[in-house]
N, C-alpha and C positions, 0 to 999 in steps of 0.2 A: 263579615262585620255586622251589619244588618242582624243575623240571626243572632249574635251573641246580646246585641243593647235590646232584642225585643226580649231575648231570655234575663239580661237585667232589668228591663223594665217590670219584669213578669215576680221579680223579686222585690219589687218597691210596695206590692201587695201586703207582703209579711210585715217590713218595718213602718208604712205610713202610716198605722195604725194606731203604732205607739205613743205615749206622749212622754217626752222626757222632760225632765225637773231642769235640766243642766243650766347737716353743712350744707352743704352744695351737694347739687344735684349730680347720686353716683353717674360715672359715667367718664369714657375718656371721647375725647376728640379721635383716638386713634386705634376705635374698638374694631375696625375691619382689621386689621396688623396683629394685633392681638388674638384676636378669635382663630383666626388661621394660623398664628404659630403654635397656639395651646391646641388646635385640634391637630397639629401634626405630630405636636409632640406624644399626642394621645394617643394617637394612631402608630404612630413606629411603635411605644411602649406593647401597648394591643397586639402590635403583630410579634412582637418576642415573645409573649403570652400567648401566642396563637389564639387570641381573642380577635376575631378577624368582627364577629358581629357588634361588640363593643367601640372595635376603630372606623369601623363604617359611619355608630350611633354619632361619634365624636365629630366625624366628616361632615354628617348635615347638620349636627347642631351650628358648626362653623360655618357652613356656605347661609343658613340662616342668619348668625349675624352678621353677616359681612353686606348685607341688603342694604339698601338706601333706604332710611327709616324718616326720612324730613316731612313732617304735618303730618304722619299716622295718625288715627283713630284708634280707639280702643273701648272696650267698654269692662268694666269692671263690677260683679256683683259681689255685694258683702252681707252679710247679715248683723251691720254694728249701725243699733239706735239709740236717740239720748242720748247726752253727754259723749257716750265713745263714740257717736255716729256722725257729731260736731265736730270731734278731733279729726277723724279720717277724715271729713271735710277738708278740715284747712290743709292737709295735708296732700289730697287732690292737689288741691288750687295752688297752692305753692308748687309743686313738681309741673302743671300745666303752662305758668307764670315763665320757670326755670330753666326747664328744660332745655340741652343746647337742641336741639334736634324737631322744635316744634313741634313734640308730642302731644296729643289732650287727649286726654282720659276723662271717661265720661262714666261719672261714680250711678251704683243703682241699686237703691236699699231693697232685700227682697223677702224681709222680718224674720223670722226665726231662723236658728241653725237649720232647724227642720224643715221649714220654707225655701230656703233657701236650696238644699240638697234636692227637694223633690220637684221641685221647678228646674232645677239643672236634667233632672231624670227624663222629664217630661220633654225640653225643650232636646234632648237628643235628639228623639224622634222624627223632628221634623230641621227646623233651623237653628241652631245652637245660637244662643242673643249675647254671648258673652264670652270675652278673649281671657277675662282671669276672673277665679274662683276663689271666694273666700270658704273655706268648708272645715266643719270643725272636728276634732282629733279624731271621733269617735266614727268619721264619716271613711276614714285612711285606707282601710282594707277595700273598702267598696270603689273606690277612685283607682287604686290603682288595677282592681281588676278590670274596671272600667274600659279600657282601651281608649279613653277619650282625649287620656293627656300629654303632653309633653313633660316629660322627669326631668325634674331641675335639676338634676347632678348633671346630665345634656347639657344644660344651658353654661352649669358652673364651668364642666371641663373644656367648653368652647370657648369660654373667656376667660379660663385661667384664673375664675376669684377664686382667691381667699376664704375655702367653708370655715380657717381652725379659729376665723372672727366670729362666728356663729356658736351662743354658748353651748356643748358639745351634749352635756344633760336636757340638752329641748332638739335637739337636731336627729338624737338618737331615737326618739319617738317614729320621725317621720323616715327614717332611714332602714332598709329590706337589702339584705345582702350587698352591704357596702354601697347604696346608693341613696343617695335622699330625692326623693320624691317630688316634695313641696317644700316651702320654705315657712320657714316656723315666722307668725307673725304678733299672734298676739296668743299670749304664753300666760299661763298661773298652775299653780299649786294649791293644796286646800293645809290651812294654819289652824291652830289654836288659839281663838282666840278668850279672853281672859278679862273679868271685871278686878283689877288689881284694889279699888277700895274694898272690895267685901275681903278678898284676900288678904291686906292688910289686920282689916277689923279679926279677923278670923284666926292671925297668927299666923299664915300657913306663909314660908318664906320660899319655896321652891316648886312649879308648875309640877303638875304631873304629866310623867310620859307615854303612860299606861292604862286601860280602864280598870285595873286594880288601885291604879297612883289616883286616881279619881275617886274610886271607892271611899280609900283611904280617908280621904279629905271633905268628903261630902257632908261626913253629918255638923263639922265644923262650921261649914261655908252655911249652911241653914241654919243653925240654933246661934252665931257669935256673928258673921257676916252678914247675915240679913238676905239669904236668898232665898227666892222660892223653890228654884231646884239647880242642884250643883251644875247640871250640864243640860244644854234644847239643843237635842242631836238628830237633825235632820234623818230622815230615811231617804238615803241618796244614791245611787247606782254607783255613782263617780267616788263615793266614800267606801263603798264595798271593794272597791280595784285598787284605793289606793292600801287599807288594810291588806289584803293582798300585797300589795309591792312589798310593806311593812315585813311580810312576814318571808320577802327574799324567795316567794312562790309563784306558778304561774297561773293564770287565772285559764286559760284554753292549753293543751297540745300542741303537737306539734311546734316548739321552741317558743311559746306565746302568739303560734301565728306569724311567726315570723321568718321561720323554715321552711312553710309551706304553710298552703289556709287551712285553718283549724277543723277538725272534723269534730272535737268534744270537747269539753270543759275537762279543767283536770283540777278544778276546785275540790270537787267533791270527794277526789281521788287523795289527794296529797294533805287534807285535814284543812286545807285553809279557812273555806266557808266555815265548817262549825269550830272552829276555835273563833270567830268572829262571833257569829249567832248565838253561841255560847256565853262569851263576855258580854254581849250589848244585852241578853236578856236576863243575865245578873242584875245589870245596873237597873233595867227598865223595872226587874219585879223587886227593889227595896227603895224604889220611887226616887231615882237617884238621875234618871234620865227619861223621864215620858215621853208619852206617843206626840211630840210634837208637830206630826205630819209629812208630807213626800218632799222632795226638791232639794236643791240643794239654798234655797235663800229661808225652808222654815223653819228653821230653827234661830234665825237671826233678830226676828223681831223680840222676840223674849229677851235677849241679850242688852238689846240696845235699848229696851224699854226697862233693864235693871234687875227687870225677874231672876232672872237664871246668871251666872255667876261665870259659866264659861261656854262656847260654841265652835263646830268647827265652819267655816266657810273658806271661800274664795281667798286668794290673797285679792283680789281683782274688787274683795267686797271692803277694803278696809276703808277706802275715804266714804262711801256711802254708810260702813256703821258708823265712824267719826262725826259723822254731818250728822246721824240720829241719834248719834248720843248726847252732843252739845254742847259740853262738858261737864256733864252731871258727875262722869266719875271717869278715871283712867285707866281709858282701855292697853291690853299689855299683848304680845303675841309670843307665841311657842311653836316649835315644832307640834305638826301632826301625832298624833299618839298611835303607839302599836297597842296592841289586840294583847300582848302575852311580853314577859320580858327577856324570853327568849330572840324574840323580832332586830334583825339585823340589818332590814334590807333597807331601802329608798322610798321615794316618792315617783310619783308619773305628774306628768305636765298635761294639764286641760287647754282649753282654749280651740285657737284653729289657726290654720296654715294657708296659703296662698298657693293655688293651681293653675298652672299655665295649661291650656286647652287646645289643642292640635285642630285647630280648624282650617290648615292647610295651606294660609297666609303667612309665608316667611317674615312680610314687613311686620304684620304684627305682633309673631313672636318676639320680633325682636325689640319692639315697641315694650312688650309686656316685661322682656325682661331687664331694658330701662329702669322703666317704674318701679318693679321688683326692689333692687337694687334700692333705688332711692328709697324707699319704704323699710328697708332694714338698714339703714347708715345709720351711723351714730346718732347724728343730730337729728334726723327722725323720732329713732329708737327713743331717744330721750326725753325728746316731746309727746310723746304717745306714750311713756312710762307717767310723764309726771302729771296727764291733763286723764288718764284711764285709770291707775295702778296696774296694768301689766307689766311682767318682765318686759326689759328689755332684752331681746334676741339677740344684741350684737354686742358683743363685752368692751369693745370701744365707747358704749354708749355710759359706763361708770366715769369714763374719764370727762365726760360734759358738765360745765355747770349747772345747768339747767335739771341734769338729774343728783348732781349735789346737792343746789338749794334744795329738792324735792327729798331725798332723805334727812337731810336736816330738821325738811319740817315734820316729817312724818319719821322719825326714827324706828319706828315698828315694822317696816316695810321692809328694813334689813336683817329681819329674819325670814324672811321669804326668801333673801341673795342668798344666806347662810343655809336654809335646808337646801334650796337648788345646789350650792356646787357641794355641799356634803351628801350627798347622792351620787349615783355613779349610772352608766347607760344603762347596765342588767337591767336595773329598774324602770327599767322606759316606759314598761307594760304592754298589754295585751293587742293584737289589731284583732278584729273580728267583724265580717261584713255585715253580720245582725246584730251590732251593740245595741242600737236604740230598742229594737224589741229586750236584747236580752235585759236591758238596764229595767226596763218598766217589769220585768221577771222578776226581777232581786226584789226591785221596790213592791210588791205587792207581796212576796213569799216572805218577806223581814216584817211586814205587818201583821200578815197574819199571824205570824209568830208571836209578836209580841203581845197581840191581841188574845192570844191562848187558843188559837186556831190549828195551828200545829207544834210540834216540839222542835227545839232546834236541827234533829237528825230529818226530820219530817220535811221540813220547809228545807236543808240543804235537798235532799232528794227531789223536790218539787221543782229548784230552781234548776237541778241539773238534769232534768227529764226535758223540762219543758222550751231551755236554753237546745238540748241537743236534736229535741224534733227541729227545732228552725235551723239550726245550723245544716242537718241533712238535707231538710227542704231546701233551702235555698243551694246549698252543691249538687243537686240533683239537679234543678232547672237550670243553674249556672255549668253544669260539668261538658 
């Protein structure tokens, strides 16, 4: 074990480098009864299956919870500040308030996704400081080859929850050969979003779904709507994956990564990157979408400031454009655009998921998965949709008022419900244990590109050369 976290550490070389753009408290009174009937029942099934290592996993995730959890400790690191790092707050404090079992949980902001991961990497090596992880989508592949966690589908099958309350289009993300991993926590999509006054002024009565349907409509939205440019389209890692999803293709081998870890990109393979690269530097060379810069938030200030007429971002970004906009004019939202209108496929879910950490303490597993729990109930879910704009994870959470009033007031947010379940899992996308290096790949070879640095067959080969030396590297030190 020792030898494999120093050969992952020995890989945190390649991606630290990177900089990426990107009710009642659950729980029963009678969770010892439970845990041990759901893991027997795990276990007989397993053993008709001749899945003998499966009914064993089932066993101690059971004799885990079945511990005497009263005044646990725990510590939890997240990477959620501002505003969504207020919300988790109170949502601590309420669960430590709550709790029947005098659990407290001791929240510890540790700033960026990327901070956050590499302090986890670091803190391997010596004393692990932390019983649950907050890590973000792109981190999945590297976690669970990891060895370091406990797999929530363990904890589920021990206690018998309910995964089919988990919306199935976000779970499918975290999910490797019928098992989920982590728990999906705080969840988004990337929307279109849209200045409907210039639309208006401009005639134009139907969004476009397409960077042809964009074209279309560009020289309108400038000469009658009053924009300065039809679209401020972020160069974004996370926009390149989900065109991908769009196009129903896989972004790596081997099943997206998902059948086993990816040895190559098979963008370059299956036309997706340049049918992408292709479209975006149409638009870019008849001044219809400029170089508005890397990330996924730059393209948003031209939006909100009235420049540009339409953008993609976060759904995660809508109350923050809302607040920048002020009501200067009415903002509208859309599905994501495909690349081609052939594009059949879905969307992939951003954000990050919740990881329970095997540090060998039964009581605090079970502590951790407590909290867990209470962190994805409804009435969490609801409050943490309506005080962040995240999805809510737990489809009980539409039934709350609390996330009622909150689509009422923001009715744009329900097309973010609407692309999520018009999507299906194929779409989940990619795991890959070098995302962040590969993502800062994309973002710099889709510059140069547009920049007239290379041609779009040019920069797909550049992203696929230089994505597959890291992926070797790191199966090489990891193998």
């Amino acid at each position: 074990m020792k030898k494999r976290v120093i050969s992952l550490m020995l890989a945190v070389v390649m991606t630290a480098m990177s900089v990426v753009g990107c009710g009642s408290t659950a729980g029963s009174g009678n969770a010892e009864g439970t845990a041990q009937d759901a893991a027997a029942e795990k276990a007989e099934g397993a053993g008709q299956t001749e899945n003998a290592g499966e009914a064993e996993e089932a066993a101690d995730a059971a004799d885990t919870l079945s511990v005497d959890m009263t005044g646990a400790e725990i510590t939890f690191w997240h990477a959620m500040g501002g505003v969504n790092g207020e919300a988790l707050d109170y949502l601590v404090k309420k669960f430590n308030e709550e709790n029947e079992y005098g659990i407290q949980v001791t929240s510890e902001y540790q700033g960026s996704y990327d901070d956050s991961i590499n302090k986890l990497k670091s803190a391997q090596l010596g004393n692990m400081g932390a019983d649950l992880v907050q890590v973000y989508d792109i981190g999945t592949r590297f976690m669970i080859d990891s060895g370091w966690i406990v797999p929530m589908q363990s904890l589920i099958d021990a206690d018998g929850y309910d995964l089919s309350q988990i919306e199935p289009n976000i779970a499918a993300y975290y999910t490797v050969d019928g098992k989920l991993y982590s728990m999906p926590f705080n969840s988004s999509t990337p929307i279109l979003y849209y200045n409907k006054d210039m639309f208006e002024k401009a005639g134009i009565t139907e969004v476009p779904t397409t960077f042809a349907g964009i074209a279309d409509i560009a020289d309108a939205l400038m000469e009658k709507g009053g924009a300065g440019m039809p679209i401020s389209l972020g160069i974004y890692g996370w926009f390149f994956e989900q065109f991908i999803c769009k196009q129903g293709l896989n972004y790596v081998n081997n099943g997206n990564g998902r059948e086993a870890a990816a040895t190559a990109v098979e963008f370059d393979q299956n036309g997706a990157a340049l049918q992408i690269l292709t479209a975006w530097k149409e638009l870019y060379d008849k001044g219809y979408a400029p170089n508005v810069g890397r990330g996924g938030d730059s393209g948003l200030a031209d939006f909100s400031a009235g420049k540009s007429a339409m953008t993609l971002g976060s759904t995660a970004s809508l109350k923050q454009i809302l607040e920048d906009v002020n009501g200067n004019f009415e903002v509208g939202t859309a599905y994501f655009p495909a690349t081609g209108e052939a594009d059949k496929g879905g969307v992939s879910i951003g954000g990050a998921s919740l990881w329970a950490i095997d540090n060998g303490d039964d009581v605090k597993k079970a502590a951790v998965w407590e909290f867990i729990k209470f962190l994805v109930s409804a009435e969490s879910q609801a409050y943490w949709n309506a005080q962040t704009g995240y999805f809510p994870v737990t489809t009980a959470a539409h039934d709350e008022q609390v996330f009622k009033d909150n689509i009422a007031q923001y009715p744009q947010f329900q097309t973010a419900i609407d692309q999520l379940h018009d999507s299906a899992p194929e779409y989940a996308g990619a795991l890959l244990s070098v995302f962040p290096e590969a993502r800062a790949i994309i973002e710099t070879e889709t510059e140069n590109m547009l920049n007239g640095v290379t041609t779009p067959e040019e920069a797909v080969e550049k992203m696929a050369g230089d994505i597959n030396k890291a992926i070797e590297e790191y199966n090489l030190v990891n193998s």
